[in-house]
C-alpha positions in Angstrom: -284.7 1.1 -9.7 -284.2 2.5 -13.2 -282.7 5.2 -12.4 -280.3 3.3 -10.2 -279.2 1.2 -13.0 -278.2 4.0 -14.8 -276.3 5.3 -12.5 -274.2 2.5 -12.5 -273.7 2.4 -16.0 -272.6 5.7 -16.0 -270.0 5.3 -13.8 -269.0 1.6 -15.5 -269.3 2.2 -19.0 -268.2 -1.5 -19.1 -269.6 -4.4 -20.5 -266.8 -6.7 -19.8 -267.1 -8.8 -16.3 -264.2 -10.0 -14.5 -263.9 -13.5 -14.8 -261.2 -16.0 -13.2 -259.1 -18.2 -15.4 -256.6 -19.1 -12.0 -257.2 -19.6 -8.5 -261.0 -18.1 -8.6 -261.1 -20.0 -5.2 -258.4 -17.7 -4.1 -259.7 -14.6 -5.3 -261.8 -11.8 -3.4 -264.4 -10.5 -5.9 -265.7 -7.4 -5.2 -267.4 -5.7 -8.0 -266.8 -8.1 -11.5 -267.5 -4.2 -13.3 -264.3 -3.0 -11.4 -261.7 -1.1 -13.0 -258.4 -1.9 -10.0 -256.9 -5.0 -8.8 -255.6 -5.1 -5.5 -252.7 -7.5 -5.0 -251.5 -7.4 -1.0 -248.8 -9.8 -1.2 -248.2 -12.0 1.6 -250.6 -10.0 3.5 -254.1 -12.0 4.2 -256.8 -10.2 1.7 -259.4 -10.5 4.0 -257.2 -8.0 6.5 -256.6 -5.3 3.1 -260.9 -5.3 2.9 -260.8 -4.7 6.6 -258.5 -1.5 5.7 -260.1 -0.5 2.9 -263.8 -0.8 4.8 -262.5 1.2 8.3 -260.9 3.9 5.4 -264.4 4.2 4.1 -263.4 3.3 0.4 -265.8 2.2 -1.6 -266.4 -1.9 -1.5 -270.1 -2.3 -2.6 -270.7 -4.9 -5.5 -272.6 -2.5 -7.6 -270.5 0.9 -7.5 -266.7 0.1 -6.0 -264.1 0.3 -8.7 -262.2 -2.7 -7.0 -262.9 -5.6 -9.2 -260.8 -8.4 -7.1 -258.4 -8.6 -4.1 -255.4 -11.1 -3.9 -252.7 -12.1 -2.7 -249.5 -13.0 -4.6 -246.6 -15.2 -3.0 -244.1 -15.3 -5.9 -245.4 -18.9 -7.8 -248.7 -16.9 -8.8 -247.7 -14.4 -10.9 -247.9 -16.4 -14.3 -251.3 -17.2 -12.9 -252.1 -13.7 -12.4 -250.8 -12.3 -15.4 -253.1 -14.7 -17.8 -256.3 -13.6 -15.4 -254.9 -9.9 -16.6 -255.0 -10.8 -19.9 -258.5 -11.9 -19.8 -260.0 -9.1 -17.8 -258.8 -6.3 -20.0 -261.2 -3.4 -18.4 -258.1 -3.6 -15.4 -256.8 -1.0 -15.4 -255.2 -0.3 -12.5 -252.8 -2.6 -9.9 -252.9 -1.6 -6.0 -249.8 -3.2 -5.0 -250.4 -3.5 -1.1 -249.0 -5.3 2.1 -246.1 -7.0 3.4 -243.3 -8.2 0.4 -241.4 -11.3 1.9 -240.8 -13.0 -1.5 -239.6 -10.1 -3.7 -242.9 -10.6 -5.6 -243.6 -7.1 -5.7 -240.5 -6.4 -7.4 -241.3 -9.2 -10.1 -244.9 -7.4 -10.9 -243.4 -4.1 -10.7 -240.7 -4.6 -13.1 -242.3 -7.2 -15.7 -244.5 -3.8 -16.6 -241.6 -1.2 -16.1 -238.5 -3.0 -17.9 -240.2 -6.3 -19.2 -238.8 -9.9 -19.3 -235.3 -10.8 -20.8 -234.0 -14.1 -22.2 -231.8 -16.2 -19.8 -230.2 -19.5 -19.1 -231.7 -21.4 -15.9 -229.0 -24.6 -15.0 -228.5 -25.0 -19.2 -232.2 -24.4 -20.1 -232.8 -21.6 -22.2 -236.0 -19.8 -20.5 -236.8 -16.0 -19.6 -236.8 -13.8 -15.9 -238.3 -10.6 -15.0 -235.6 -7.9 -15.9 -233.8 -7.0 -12.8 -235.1 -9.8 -10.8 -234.2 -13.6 -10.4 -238.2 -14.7 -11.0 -238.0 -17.1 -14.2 -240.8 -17.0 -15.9 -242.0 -19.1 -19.3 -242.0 -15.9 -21.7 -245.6 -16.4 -23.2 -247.0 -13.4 -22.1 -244.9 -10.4 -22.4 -245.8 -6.8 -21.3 -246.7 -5.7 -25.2 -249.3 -8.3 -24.8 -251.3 -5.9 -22.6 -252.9 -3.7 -24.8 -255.1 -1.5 -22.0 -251.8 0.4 -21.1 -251.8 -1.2 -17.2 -250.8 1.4 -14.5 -248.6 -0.5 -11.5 -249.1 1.7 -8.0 -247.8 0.4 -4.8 -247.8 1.3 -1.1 -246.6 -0.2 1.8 -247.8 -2.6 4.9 -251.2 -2.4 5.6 -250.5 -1.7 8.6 -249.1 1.9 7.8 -250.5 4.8 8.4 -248.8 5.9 4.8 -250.2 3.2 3.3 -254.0 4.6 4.2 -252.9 7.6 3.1 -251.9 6.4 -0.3 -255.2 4.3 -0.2 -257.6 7.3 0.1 -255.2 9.6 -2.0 -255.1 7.1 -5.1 -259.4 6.3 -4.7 -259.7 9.9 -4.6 -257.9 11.2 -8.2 -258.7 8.1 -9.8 -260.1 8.8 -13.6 -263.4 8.0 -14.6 -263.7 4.4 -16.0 -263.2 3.8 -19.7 -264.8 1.6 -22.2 -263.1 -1.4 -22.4 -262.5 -2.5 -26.0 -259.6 -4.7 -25.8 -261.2 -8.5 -26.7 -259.9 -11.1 -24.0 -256.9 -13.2 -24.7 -256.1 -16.8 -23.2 -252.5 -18.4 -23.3 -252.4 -20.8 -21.5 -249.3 -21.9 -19.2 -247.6 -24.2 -21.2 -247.8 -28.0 -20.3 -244.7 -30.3 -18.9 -244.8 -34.1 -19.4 -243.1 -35.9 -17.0 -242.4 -39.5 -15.6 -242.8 -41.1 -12.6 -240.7 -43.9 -11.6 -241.3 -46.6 -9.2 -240.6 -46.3 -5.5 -242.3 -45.9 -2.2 -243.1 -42.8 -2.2 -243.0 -43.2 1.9 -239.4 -44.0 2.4 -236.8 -41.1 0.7 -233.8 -40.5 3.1 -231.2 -38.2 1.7 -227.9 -37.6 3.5 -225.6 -35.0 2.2 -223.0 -32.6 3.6 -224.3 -29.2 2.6 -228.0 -27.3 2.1 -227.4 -27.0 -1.7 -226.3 -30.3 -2.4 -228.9 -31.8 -0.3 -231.7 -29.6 -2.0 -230.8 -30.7 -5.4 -230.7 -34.8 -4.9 -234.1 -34.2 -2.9 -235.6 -31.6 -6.2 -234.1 -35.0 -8.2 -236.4 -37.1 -6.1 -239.4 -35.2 -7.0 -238.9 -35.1 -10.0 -237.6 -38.4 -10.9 -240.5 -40.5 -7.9 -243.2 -37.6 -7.3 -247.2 -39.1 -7.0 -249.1 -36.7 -9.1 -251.7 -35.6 -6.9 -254.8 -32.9 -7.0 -255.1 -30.3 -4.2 -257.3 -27.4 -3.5 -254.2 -25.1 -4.2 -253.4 -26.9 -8.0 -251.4 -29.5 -8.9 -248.8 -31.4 -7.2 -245.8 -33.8 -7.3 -245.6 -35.2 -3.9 -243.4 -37.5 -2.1 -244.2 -38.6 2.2 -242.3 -38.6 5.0 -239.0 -37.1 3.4 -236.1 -37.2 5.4 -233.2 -35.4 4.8 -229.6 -35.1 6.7 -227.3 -31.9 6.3 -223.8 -32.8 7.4 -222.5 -29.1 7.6 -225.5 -27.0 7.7 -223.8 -23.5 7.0 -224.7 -20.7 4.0 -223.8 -21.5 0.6 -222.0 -18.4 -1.0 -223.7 -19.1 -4.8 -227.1 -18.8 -4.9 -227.9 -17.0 -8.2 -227.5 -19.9 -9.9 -230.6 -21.1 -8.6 -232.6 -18.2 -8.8 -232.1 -17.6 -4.7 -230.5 -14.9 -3.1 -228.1 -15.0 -0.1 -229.3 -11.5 1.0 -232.8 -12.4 1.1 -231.9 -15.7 3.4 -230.6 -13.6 5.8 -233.5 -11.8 6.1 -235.1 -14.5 6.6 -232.7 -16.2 9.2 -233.3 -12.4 11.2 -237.1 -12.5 11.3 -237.2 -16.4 12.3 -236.0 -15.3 15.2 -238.4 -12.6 15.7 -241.4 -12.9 18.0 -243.6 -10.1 15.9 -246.8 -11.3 14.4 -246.8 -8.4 12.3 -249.7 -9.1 9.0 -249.7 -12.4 9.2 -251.7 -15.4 10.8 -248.6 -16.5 11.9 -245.0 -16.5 12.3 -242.2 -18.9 12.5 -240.9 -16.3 15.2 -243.9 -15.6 16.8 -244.9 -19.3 17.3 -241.4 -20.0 19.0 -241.0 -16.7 21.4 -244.5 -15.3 21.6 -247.4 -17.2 21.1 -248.1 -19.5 23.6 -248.3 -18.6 27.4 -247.5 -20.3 30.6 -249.1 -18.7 33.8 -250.0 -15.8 32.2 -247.2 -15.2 30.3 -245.1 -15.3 27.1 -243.2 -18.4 26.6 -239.9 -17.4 24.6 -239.2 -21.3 23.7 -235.7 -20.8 22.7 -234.8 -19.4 25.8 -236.4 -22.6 27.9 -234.4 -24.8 25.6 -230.9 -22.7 26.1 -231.7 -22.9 30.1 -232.6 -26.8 29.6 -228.7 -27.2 28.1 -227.0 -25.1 30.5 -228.9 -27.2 33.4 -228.0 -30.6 31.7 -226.4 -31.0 28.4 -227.4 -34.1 27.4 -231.2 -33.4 28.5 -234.4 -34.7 25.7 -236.2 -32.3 26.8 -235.5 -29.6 24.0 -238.1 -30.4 22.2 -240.5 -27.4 20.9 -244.1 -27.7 19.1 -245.3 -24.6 17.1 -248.6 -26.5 16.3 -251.5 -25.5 18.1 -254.1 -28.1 18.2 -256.6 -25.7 20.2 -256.6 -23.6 17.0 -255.1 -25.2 14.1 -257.1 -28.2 13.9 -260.3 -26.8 14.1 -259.3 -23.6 12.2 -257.8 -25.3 9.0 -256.3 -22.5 7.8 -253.4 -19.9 8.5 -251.3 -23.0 10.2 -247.5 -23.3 10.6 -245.9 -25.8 8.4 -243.2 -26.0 10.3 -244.4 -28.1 13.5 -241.7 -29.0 15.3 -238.3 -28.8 16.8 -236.1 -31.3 18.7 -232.8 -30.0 19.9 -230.0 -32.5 21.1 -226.2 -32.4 22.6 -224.4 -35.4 20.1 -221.0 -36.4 19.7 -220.5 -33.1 21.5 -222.2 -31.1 18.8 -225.6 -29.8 19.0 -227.8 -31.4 16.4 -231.3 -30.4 15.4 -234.4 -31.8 14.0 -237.3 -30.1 12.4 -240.5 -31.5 11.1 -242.8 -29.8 8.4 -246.1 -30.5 8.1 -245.7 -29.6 4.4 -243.2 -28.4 2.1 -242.9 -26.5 -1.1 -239.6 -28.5 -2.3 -238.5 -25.5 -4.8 -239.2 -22.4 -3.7 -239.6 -22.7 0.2 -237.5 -26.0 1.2 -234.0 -24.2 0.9 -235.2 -20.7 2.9 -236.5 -22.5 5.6 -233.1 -24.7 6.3 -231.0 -21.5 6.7 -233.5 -20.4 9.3 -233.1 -23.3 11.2 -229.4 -22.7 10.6 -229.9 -19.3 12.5 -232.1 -21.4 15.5 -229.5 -23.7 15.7 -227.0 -21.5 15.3 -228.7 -19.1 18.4 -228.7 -21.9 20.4 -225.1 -23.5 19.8 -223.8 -20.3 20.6 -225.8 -19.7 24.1 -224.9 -22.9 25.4 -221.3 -22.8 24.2 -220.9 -25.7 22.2 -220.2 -26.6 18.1 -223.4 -27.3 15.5 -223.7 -30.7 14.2 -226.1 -32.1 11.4 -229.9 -30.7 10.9 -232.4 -33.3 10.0 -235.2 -32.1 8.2 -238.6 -34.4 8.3 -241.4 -32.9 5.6 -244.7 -35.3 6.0 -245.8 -33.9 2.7 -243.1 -32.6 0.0 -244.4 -31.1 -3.5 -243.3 -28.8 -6.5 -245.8 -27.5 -8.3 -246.2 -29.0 -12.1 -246.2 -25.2 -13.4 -242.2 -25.0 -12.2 -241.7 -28.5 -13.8 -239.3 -27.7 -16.2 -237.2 -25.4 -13.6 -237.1 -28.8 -11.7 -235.9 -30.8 -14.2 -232.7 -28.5 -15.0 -231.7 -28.4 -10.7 -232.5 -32.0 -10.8 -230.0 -32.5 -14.0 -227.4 -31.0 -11.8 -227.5 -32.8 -8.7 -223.9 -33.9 -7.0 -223.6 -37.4 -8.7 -220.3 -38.2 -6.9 -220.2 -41.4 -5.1 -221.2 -40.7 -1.2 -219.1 -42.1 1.9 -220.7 -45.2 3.4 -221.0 -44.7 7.1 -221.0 -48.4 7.3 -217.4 -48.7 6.5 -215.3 -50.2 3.4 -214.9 -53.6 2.1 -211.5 -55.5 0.9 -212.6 -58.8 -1.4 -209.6 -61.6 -1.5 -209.8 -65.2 -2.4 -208.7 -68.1 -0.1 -207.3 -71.0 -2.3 -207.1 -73.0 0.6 -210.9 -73.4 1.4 -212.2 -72.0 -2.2 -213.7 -69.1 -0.7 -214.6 -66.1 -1.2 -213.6 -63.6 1.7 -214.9 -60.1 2.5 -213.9 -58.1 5.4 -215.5 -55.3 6.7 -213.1 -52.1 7.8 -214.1 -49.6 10.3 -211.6 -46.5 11.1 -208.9 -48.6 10.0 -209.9 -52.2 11.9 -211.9 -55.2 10.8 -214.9 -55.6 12.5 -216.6 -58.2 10.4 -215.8 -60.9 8.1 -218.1 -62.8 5.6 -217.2 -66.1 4.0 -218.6 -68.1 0.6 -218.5 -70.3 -2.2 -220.1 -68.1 -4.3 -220.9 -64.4 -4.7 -224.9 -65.2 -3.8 -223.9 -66.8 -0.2 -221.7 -63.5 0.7 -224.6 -61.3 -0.7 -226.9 -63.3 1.5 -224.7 -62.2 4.4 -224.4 -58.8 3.8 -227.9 -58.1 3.5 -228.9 -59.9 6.5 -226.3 -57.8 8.3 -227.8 -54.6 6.6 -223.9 -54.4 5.8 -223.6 -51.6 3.4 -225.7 -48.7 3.4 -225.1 -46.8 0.0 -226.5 -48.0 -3.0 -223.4 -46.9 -5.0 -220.9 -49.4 -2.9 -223.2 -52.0 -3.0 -223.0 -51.6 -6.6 -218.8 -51.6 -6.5 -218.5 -54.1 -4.2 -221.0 -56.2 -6.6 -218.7 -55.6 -9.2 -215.4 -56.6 -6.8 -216.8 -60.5 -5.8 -218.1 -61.0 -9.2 -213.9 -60.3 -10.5 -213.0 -62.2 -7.6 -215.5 -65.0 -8.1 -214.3 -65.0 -11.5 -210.7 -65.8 -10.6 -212.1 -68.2 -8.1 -213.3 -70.8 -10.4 -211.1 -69.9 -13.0 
């Protein structure tokens, strides 16, 4: 036994243990002596230790130089960078699996070129050089005094990427003392307010995806429950709905840390019925998941033959939730859950509903992939797109990105919006001492309210559900008060 202890110090000559400041529910520990990190990505950890175990490297708790195995979407990385800085015997990052975020890049270059001051919507905050990730500037690279080495490899699915795997295990350097003390700096905090509302009942109309993303980040911000989860702290709002008008690309992204590249990408794999490394796929769960008589059932296809058989069918409706195993599973589920497809006013309109949402980062991606579904479709069945509603049953940012909220929130579209309901004209009959309202549709009037007094025609209105933009309501307010005025004047 002695013997075997000493064994293991010699190869360790370590007395620092890997301990988790972030996400230590997230992590995979393998050996808290471990000299490497292993980051795979979007890529499941558990499937890397399945590589790394059929490879034959090295995974026991006593002797592997693997300390931990994680994942890392994009929002992690200032998580992940302030466990670094408090395991300093890591030495080493395995950069592994499938990049879908460009979160690779952001690791990679923090180490290589470093962050660099910046503006974010008038906000004066840092990004990884060469990237679009903003991040708070706290810890820098020259904070890492252990000299980190950055290696990365591909899928995990490659046959280079083994390659690599056995290669790099195999001319790794003896471990080092470790005698760099730890150091903690904490992500700073954000205060923010939450303003009365129902937090069940948000519907946001607006004519583009950009627009519309900003007034619903606003309503985060500005009406967001703080909540708790497993995954961290939240600002969530239920059951948002939200209408896009035009639903086509915007050209300037940047601005908003997004890239228009990147979305396509995205709108290409959506459609895409590969599983490829992950527990799921928009694409997969659409065009090759489920089966029907011992086959694949390519959804989109069903609902392009549904329109060319009937045009104005309700039957285009598609669920990507599988009760069978995501119910009992818990884990690895879509959040996107459904699709309803629908000929209206001669355009083909489209509603999605999310189980849940990442407002910031994800909201915006996953619209222009429905603009690519709807878009497939529209142009299958030979007829114009028309608005996308998008339903999310649970919507959140995530209280580390506050501040980057805040600033897209400041720059919402304030400009008054168009009342579907119609326009108002405000006069004064002398005659009867009256105040008179008429409602204009499309250039006729379709209703007329008559009072005394601004309170009766107010009464009217609202039983009526007259006017359905808080803005008008406010300027006509402000149009029978005048006239009111002059009334008993």
């Amino acid at each position: 036994m002695c013997g075997v202890v000493h064994d293991v110090e010699l190869i360790f000559p370590i007395l620092m243990k890997f301990k988790t400041l972030y996400y230590s529910d997230k992590l995979h520990l393998i050996n808290p002596k471990g000299d490497v990190s292993i980051t795979t990505l979007w890529s499941r950890p558990k499937q890397a230790i399945t590589v790394l175990t059929e490879l034959g490297i090295d995974l026991s708790p006593q002797t592997s130089r693997i300390a931990v195995v994680a994942n890392l979407y994009g929002n992690g990385l200032q998580q992940m960078l302030r466990n670094l800085l408090w395991n300093p015997q890591i030495a080493y990052i395995l950069v592994l699996g499938e990049n879908l975020s460009n979160s690779r890049e952001s690791l990679i270059n923090f180490f290589k070129d470093g962050i660099e001051p910046t503006e974010y919507l008038g906000i004066s905050t840092y990004k990884i050089v060469g990237t679009n990730r903003i991040i708070d500037g706290l810890v820098k690279p020259e904070n890492f005094k252990n000299n980190i080495k950055v290696f990365q490899s591909g899928k995990l699915s490659d046959s280079k990427t083994h390659r690599f795997c056995l290669d790099f295990f195999k001319r790794l350097s003896p471990s080092l003392p470790c005698k760099i003390e730890r150091i903690n700096i904490p992500i700073p905090k954000t205060e923010c307010q939450r303003y009365p509302s129902e937090p069940r009942y948000h519907s946001i109309l607006r004519t583009t995806p950009i627009s519309a993303w900003k007034e619903l980040i606003f309503r985060l911000v500005r009406f967001g429950y703080h909540n708790t989860l497993k995954k961290g702290k939240r600002i969530e709002l239920q059951n948002v709905k939200v209408i896009i008008e035009k639903p086509n690309e915007d050209a300037n992204l940047s601005e908003y840390g997004f890239s228009l590249a990147h979305f396509q990408e995205y709108q290409q794999r959506i459609l895409d019925s590969g599983l490829y490394e992950h527990s799921y796929t928009y694409g997969n769960r659409l065009r090759g998941y489920f089966e029907y008589n011992d086959k694949k059932v390519d959804s989109l296809q069903i609902v392009i033959q549904r329109f060319k058989e009937d045009l104005e069918t309700r039957h285009a409706y598609v669920s990507l939730w599988d009760s069978r195993r995501d119910l009992p599973k818990g884990h690895g589920c879509p959040c996107l859950v459904s699709l309803f497809f629908r000929c209206f006013e001669g355009k083909l309109t489209l509603t999605a509903t999310f189980r849940t949402h990442n407002a910031m980062d994800a909201w915006l991606e996953n619209v222009y992939g429905l603009i690519s579904i709807q878009r497939y479709i529209a142009e299958n069945i030979g007829i114009p797109r028309g608005a996308i509603t998008v339903f999310s049953h649970s919507i959140s940012i995530n209280t580390d990105v506050l501040n980057r909220a805040k600033a897209v929130a400041n720059k919402r579209d304030k400009e008054t919006q168009y009342d579907y309901n119609g326009n108002f004209t405000v006069t004064v009959d002398y005659e009867s001492k009256e105040l008179v309202v008429q409602q204009n549709y499309k250039g006729a009037i379709i209703a007329e309210y008559r009072g005394k007094t601004g309170q009766i025609i107010e009464n009217q209105l609202v039983r009526d559900g007259a006017i359905s933009e808080i803005s008008h309501a406010l300027y006509l307010g402000r149009e029978i008060a005048s006239k009111e005025r002059l009334l008993n004047s």
